[in-house]
N, C-alpha and C positions, 0 to 999 in steps of 0.2 A: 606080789609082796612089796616090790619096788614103791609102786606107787602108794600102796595104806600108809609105809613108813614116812616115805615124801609127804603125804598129809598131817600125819601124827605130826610131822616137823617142823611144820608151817602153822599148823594149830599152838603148839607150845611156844613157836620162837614169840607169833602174833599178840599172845599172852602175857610176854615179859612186862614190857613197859609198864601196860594197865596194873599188872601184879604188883608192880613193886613203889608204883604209884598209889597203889590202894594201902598196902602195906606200911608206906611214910606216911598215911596219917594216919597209923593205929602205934607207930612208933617213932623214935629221930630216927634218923637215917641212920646213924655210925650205930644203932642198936641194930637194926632191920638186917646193918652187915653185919654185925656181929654173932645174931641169932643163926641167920643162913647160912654162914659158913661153920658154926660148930654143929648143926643137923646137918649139916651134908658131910661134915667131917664124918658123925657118928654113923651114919648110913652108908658111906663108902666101905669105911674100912673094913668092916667082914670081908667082901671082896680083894684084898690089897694082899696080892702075894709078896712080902714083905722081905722073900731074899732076894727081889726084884733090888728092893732098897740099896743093899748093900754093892750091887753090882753100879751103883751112879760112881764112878769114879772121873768121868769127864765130864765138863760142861756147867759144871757147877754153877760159876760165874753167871753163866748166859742162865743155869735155870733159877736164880734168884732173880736174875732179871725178868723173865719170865712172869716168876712169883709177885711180882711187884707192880709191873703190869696191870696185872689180870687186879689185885685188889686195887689198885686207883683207880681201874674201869668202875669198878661194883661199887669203891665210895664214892667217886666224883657223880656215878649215875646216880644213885639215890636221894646226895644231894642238890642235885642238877633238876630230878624232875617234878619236886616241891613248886620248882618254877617258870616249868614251861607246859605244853598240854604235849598228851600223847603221841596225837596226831605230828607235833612238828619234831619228838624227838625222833619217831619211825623216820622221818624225812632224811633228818638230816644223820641217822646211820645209815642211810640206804647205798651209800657211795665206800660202804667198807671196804668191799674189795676192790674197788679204785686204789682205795689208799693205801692197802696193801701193796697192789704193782706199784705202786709210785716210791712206800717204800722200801720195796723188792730191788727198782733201779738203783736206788740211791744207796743202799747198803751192800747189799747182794749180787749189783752190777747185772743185774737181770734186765731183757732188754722192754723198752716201750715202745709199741708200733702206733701209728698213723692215728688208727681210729681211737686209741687208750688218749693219746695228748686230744684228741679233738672232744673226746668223751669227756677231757676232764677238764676243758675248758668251759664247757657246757655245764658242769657240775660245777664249777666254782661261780660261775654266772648266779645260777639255782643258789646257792648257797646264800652269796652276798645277797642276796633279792630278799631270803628269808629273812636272815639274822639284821638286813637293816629295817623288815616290817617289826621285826619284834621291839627291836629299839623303835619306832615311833608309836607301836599302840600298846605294850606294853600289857596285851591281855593274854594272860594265862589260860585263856579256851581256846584260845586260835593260832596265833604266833608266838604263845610265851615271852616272858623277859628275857633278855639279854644277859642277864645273868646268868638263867635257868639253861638258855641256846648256848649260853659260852661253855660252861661246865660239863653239858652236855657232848659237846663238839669234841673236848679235849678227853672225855671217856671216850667218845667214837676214834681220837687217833691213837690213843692209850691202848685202845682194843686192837686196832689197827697191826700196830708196832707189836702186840704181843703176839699174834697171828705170826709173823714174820719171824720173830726169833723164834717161836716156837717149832718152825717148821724145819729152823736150825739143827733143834737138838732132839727132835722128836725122833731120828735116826738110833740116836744115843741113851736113850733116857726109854723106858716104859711107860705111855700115854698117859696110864693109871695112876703112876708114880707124879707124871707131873700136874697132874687135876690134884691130888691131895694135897699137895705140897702149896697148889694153887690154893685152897681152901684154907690151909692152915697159916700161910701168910695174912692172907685177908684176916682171917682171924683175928691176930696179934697188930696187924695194922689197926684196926677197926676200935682195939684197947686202946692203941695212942692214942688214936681220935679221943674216944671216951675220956682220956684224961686231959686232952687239952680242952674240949666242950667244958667240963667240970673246972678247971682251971682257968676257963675266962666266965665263967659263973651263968652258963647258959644251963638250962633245965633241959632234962631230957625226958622224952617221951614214952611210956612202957605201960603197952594196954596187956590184958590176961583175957577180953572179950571172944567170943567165941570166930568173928570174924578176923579178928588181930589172928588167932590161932590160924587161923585155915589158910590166912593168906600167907604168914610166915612161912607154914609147912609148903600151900604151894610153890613158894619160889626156892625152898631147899630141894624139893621130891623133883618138880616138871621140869625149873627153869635153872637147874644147877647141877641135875643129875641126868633126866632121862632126856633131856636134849644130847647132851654132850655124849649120850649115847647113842642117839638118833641119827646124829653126826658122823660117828663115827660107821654104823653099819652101811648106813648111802654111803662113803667114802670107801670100803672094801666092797660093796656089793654092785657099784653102781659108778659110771663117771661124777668127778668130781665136778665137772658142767650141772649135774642135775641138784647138784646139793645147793650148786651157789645160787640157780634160780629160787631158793626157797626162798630167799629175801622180799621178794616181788610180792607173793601172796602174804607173807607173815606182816610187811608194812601195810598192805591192804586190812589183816584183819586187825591189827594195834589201831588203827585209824578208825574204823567201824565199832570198837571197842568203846574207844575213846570218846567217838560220840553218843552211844548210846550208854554207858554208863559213867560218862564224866561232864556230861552235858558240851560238848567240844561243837567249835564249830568253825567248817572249812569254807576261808575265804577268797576271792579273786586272788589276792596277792600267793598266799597259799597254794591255789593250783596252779600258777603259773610258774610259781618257784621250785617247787614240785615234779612238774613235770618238765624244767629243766635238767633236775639233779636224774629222774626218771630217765630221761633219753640219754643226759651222758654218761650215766652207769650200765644201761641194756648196751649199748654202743661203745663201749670199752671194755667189755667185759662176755656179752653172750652175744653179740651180733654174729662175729664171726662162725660158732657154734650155729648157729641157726640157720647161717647161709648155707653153711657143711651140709647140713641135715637137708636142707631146701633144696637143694642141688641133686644129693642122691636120692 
């Protein structure tokens, strides 16, 4: 059962990008989050044991921050990947949990051993290599713009930092309770956006076509709900080692995604950048577990 789940979760995460990439051009972006988060609103809440609610009496603070978070992830990503391709934003999330421990140290005072700073030297190597191919070729099927890599970047530590505090208050708070709250923030952000778009006189996008439908719905149903529940069951059922490999497969199939349905295409620079961020995320992150497992 372990492993169908581990695939369902590598299938959905693999999904995102493309999804919500397909998604920003049947809508703007600050629509795509607005729609996603009030179906995922309305789909959650029959679930939501709601005197859960009433019991948040600490942590508040941190779970607005939390909430805030998690929606500057979901706007900055939607507007981020209008302008870069698929393949390089898998890339350059691929060092999440790096960034996590890094910062786990720096807030949490949790420690970093040997192979995490060397991993993550390797990974800023990989990084700068992408983000300066995209400044000179500036092609949206390959390396993306710099604009598309920067905003993208700063959703990947947006997401980063929320991971982190979350794991703060996730002691205090019901899981449940803070995914809604996650949703219903996004929400009301996703408004301001909408009145400042309209307020510097920018148009906005809002298709009714049957594809605009399917894709909306899928990134409220797979990539909003039943991941974050996929997550959760491998994290009770299963080491938390086994969840974090899903990254590896899910960048693989965003990448194969990306190029057979967005015409993408991976260059020298690309796999070399790549397979920096590659080696110093498996190397800071699951070497150690591997060696465990290799040994016994």
């Amino acid at each position: 059962m372990i492993i169908i789940i581990f695939i369902a979760l590598c299938l959905v995460l693999g999904a995102n990008s493309p999804l919500v990439k397909f998604t920003t051009q049947e809508f703007s972006p600050v629509i795509t989050v607005t729609l996603r988060s009030i179906l995922a609103i309305l789909i959650l809440l029959p679930f939501i044991n709601f005197k859960k609610l009433f019991l948040v009496k600490t942590s508040k603070k941190y779970l607005l921050l939390v909430n805030l978070l998690f929606a500057g992830n979901w706007l900055l990503f939607a507007y981020g990947i209008q302008h870069t391709s698929v393949i390089m934003s898998a890339a350059i999330y691929l060092p999440s949990s790096l960034i996590v421990a890094i910062f786990g140290y720096l807030f949490l005072k949790e420690k970093l051993g040997n192979f995490q700073i060397i991993g993550m030297i390797s990974t800023l190597m990989g990084m700068s290599l992408l983000i300066y191919g995209s400044a000179m070729s500036q092609d949206i099927r390959s390396l993306g713009t710099l604009q598309g890599n920067f905003l993208i970047l700063i959703a990947l530590l947006s997401w980063s930092f929320f991971l982190v505090v979350s794991r703060k208050i996730s002691q205090s708070i019901d899981p449940s309770i803070i995914t809604l709250s996650n949703f219903i923030v996004s929400f009301l952000a996703s408004l301001i956006f909408i009145f400042i778009e309209l307020l510097l006189g920018n148009q906005l996008k809002l298709s009714v076509s049957l594809p605009a439908v399917v894709g909306i719905l899928s990134l409220a149903i797979f990539s909003s709900l039943i991941v974050y529940y996929l997550y959760q069951w491998l994290l009770k059922h299963a080491p938390a080692f086994i969840s974090s490999l899903a990254i590896y497969p899910a960048a693989a199939l965003a990448s194969l995604y990306g190029i057979i349905f967005f015409g993408e295409r991976i260059t020298a620079t690309f796999l070399f950048g790549a397979s920096l961020i590659l080696f110093g995320v498996f190397l800071a992150t699951s070497y150690k577990y591997v060696k465990i497992k290799l040994i016994k």
